[in-house]
N, C-alpha and C positions, 0 to 999 in steps of 0.2 A: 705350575708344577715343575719341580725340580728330575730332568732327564738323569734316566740311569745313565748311569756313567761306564763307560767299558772298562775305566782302567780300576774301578770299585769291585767289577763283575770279578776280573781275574783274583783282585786279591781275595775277594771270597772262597776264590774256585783252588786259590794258592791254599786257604786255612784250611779247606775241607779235604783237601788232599796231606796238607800236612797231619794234622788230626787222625787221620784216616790209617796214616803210618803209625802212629805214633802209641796204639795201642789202648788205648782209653776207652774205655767201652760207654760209660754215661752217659757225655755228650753227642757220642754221635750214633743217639737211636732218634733222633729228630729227621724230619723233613722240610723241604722251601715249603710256607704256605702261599696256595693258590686259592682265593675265595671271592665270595661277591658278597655287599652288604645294601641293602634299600636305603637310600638318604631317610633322614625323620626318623632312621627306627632308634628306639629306644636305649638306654643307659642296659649297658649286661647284654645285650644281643649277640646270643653266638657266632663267631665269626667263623673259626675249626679250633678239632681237638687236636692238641697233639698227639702224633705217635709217642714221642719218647716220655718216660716217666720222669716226670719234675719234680716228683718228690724223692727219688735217689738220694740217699746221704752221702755227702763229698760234695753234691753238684750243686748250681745255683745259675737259675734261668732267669731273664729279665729281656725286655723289650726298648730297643733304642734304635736312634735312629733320627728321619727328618718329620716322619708323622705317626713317631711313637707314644705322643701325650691322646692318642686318640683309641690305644688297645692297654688291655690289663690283663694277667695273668690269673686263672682261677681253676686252682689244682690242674690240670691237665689238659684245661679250655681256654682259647684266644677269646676274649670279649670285648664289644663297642664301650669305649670311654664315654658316654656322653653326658649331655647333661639340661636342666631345662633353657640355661646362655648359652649352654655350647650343642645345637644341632646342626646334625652333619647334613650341610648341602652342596648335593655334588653340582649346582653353578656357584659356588662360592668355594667348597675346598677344589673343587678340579675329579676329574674323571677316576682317578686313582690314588689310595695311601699304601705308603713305600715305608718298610721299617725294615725291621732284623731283629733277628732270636739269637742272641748271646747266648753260651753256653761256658760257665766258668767250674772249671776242677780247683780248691786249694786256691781259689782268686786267682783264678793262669784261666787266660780265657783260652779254650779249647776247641768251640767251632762258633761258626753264625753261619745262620741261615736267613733268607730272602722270607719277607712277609709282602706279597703286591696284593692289595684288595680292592677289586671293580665298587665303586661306588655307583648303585643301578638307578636311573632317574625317575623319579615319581611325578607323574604333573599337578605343580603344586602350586603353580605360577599362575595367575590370570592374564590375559594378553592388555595390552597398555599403549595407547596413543599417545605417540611422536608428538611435544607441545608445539612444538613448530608448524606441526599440518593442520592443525585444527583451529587455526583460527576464525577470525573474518575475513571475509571476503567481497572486494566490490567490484563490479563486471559492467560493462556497459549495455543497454537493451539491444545495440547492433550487434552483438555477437553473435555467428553463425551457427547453425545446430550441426551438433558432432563437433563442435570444441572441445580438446579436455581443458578444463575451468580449474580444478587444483588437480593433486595428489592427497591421500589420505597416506598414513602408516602408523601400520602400530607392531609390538613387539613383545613377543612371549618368553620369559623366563626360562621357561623349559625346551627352548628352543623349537617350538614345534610348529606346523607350517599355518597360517593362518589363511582366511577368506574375508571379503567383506560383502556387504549385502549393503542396500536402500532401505530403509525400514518404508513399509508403503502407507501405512496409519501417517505418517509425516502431512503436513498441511497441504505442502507443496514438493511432495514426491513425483509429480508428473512432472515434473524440469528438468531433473537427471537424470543420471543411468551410469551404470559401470563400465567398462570397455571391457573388460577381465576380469570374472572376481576374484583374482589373486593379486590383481597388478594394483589395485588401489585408486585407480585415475577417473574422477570423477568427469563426464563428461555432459553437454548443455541438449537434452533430450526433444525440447520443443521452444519454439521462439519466446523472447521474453517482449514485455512492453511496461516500458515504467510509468504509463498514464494508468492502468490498471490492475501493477503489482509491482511495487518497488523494493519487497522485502521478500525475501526467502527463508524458510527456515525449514532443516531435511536433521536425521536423524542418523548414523550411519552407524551399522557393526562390524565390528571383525569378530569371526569365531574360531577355533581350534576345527584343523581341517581333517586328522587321523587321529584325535584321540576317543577314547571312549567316554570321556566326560563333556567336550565340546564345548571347552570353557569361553564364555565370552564378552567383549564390552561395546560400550556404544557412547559416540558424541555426538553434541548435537550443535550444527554447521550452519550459521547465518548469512546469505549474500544480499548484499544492498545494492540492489538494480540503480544507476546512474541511467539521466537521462540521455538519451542520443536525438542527434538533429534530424529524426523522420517525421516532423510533423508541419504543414503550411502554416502561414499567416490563419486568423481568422477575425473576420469582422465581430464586434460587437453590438449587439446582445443576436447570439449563435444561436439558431434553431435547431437541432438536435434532428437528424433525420435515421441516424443507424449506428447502431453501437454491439459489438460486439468483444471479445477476449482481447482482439487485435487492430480494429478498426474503430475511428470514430470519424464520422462524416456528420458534417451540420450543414447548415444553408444559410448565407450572408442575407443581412435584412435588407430590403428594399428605404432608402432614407428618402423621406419628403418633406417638401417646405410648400407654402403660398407665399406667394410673390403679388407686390398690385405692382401694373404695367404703370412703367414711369420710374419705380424706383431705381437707386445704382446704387454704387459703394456702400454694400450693407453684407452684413456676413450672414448668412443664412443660418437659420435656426432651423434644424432639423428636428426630425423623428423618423425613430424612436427616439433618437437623442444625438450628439455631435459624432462623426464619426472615428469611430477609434477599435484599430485592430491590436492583436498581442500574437504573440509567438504560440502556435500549438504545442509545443515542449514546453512547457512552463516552468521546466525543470532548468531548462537555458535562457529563455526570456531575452532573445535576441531582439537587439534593438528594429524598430518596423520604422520606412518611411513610407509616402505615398506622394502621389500623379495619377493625371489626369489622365485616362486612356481615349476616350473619346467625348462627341458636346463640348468642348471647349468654346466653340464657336469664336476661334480667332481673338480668343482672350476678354471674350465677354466675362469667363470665369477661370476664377484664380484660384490653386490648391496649396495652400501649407505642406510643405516637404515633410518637417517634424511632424508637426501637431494634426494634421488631417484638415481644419480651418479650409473653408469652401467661402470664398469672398465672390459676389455679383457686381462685376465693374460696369458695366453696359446697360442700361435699361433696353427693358421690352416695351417698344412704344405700339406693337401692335397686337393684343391677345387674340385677337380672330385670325391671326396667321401663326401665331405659335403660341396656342394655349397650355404648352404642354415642353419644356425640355427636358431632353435625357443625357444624363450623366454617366459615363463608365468610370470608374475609378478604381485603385488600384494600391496594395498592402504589401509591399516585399520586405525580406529580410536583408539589411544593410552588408551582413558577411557573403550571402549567398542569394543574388537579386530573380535567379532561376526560380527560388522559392517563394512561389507568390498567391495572393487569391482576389477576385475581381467584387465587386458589388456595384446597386443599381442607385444614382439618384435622381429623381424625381421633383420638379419644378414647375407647380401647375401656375400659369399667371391668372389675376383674376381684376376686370375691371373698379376702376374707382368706383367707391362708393358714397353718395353723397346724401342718400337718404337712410335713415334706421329705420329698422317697422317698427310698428304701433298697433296696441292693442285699439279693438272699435269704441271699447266700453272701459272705463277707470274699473272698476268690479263687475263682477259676474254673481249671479244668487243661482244655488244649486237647493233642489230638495231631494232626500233618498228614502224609501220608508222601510220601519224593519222589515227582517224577513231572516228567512234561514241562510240563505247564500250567503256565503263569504262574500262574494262581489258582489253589487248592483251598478249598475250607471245611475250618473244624476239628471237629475229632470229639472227641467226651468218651470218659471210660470208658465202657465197652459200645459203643462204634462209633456212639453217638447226636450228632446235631448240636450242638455246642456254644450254647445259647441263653443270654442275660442274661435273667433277670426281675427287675424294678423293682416295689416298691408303695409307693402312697402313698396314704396314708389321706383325701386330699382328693377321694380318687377321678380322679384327673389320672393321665393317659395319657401316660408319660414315655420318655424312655429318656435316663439320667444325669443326667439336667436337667431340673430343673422348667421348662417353658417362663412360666409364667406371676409363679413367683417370684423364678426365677434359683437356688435352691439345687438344691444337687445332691449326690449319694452319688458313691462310688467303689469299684472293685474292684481285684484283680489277676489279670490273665490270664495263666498259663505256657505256653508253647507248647514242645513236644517235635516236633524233628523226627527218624521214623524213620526208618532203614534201609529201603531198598526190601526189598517182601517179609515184615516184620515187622509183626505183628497190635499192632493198638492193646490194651493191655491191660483188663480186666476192674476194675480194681478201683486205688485207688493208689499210686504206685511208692513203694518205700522212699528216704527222704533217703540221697544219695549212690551212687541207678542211675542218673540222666543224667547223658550224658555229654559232652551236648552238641553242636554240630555236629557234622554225619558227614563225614567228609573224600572229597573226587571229587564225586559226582552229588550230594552233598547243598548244595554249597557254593549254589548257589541258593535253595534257601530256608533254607538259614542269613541269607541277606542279606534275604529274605521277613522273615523273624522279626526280625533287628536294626530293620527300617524298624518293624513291628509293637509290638517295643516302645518304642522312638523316640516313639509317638505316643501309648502309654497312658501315659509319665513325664509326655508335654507336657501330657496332661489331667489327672492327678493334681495339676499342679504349679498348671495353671492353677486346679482347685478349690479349694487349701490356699489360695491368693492370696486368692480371693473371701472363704473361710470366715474366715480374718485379719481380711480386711477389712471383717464385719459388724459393727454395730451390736446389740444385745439389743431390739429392740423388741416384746418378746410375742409373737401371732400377730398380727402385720401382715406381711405378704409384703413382704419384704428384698431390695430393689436387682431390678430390672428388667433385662433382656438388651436390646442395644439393637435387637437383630433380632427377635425376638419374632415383631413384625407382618408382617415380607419373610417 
């Protein structure tokens, strides 16, 4: 807006005195107008009448000036020029329109006078976020609470004072909080963890803080939790012991192997499986080595730095004085060796094994008769329990399986199902008296039996596999079961 000028003021104050001398009555029945008009208001809105009469003959009135294209003259009345392209808004024309009232006698201008009109402000502006504060945001999980995390702003047209607010409907409105709701400063309300929320997304308004319409807007603010290094080594496969918002604790597995006394240079095979840790941040996946913490026993065992790899240099040549060694082992992180987590391994030794067991009998003959139970036991000849006896000359307590060498015998069990009411016989049936399923009430455990022997072909089959797949090594006990130890 263009400042009145003093030296403008006087020559007005110079014409209106001259005029004033000079005897002419027409022009100088006028006054300065002093008014106020509402931004938006309409085309023809009165602004003031004049005192002096404009329809006098001789005289001729007209408005000029620097925001004369904004007033028109109508008989006796100042009126708003506007239009539906041209409305007047006082943030865009300024606080005030500044003209003059010509007053001409015979085209001899005669006086002028001051037009100032307050342009009064309507709130018509909606308040508007700053595109620079609203963006995204990524923050680390170590960030302490009562950080402020950004700034918001935004800005109203109508210049009028704003607030902001948290919307609480937000997913994850319990993260933040305002410091001020005038100030805008978003700050971090309760700890973050990026194993259990790496994404944030919050809602924010500002409103009109003294108006009566309380206009307002809202954006909506994403932060991407980054991982931070608060989390140990952990061994694999992790037992899960307590998990909460902020915490997760698990338990390293205890890893075991069988060993027969005598062997060396061999890498143990473990269980649950080889050992191998990872970084709890998995969001940093810092590199892990590992060592031996204790059992090493003077280098009987060797640990891979890298890989975890447990190699047995030393044979055990005696299992009745160490049936059993223990391993401490150990997972740090290579940045930060402070961060670490320990686990157990376990090394039962188990004597050479130089006999397999063996069933008594190449087959077995089972008879069951119908009946309503889902289960029955099978009966042998003479009505006696059907029993398997295993021996093994190693004095090992088996049944089909060596637990400690992996070998194993096999048998064949026949199962006859009778007729209800029909005695198990005494002694065994000639080739070509069964006859097989009984048709009606037997059809039940005809399906007993199909499942029955369904599951002595899958053990036979899987035996003939193993027994293929040995090696001749004398009496050294042959391949390991990997369950043994569970």
């Amino acid at each position: 807006m263009e400042p009145w000028q003093p030296q403008r003021l006087l020559l007005l104050l110079f014409v209106h005195t001259a005029t004033a001398t000079s005897g002419w009555g027409g022009c100088l029945d006028a006054q300065d107008v002093y008014a106020a008009v509402r931004e938006n208001s309409p085309t023809g809105e009165l602004i003031a009448q004049l005192s002096a009469d404009v329809s006098r003959p001789g005289t001729r009135w007209s408005v000029v000036g620097r925001d004369a294209d904004w007033f028109f003259l109508e008989e006796g009345d100042l009126r708003l020029n506007a239009a539906p392209e041209k409305t007047l808004d006082r943030e865009m024309q300024g606080p005030v329109l500044m003209a003059e009232l010509a007053c001409y006698e015979d085209d001899l201008l005669q006086s002028v006078y001051r037009i100032m009109v307050e342009i009064l402000n309507e709130n018509d502006h909606l308040p508007v976020f700053a595109e620079n504060t609203i963006q995204s945001f990524i923050i680390s999980e170590l960030t302490p609470v009562n950080t402020v995390l950004f700034t918001v702003r935004a800005m109203d047209g109508d210049d009028d004072r704003l607030i902001y607010s948290i919307d609480q409907e937000s997913p994850d409105a319990e993260y933040l909080k305002l410091d001020l709701p005038n100030s805008g400063e978003i700050m971090l309300a309760k700890p973050l963890d990026y194993e259990t929320k790496s994404l944030l997304t919050v809602t924010i308004h500002a409103s009109e803080m003294s108006t009566a319409e309380h206009f307002n807007t809202s954006t909506t603010v994403t932060i991407t939790v980054v991982d931070g290094d608060d989390q140990y080594p952990q061994f694999l496969p992790c037992t899960l012991l307590f998990q909460d918002s902020f915490n997760r604790i698990c338990i390293s597995p205890v890893y075991t192997v069988n060993v027969t006394e005598g062997q060396e240079d061999i890498v143990l095979d473990l269980c649950p499986g080889p050992i191998h840790a990872v970084d709890g941040d998995r969001g940093l996946s810092t590199p892990i080595s590992y060592a031996i913490l204790s059992g090493a026993d003077d280098g009987r065992f060797l640990m891979d730095r890298q890989t975890g790899e447990v190699r047995l240099m030393q044979a055990v040549t005696d299992r009745l004085t160490n049936p059993t060694l223990h391993l401490r082992v150990m997972a740090y992180q290579d940045d930060d060796p402070r961060k670490y987590t320990v686990a157990s391994v376990l090394v039962y030794i188990h004597a050479v094994n130089c006999f397999p067991p063996q069933f008594e009998q190449q087959e077995y003959h089972g008879f069951v008769n119908v009946a309503k139970s889902p289960a029955s036991l099978l009966n042998t000849y003479g009505n006696e329990v059907l029993v398997l006896h295993v021996q093994d000359e190693d004095f090992m307590h088996v049944v089909a399986v060596d637990q400690e060498s992996g070998d194993a015998a096999y048998t064949s069990i026949v199962v006859e199902v009778l007729p209800e009411g029909k005695a198990i016989p005494y002694n065994p049936i000639r080739e070509g008296h069964l006859s097989g399923c009984v048709v009606g009430k037997a059809l039940g455990l005809c399906f007993l039996f199909m499942v029955l022997l369904g599951c002595v072909l899958y053990v036979m089959s899987w035996l003939m596999k193993r027994q293929n797949g040995h090696k001749e090594r004398g009496c050294v006990a042959q391949g390991k079961h990997p369950n043994v130890v569970r």
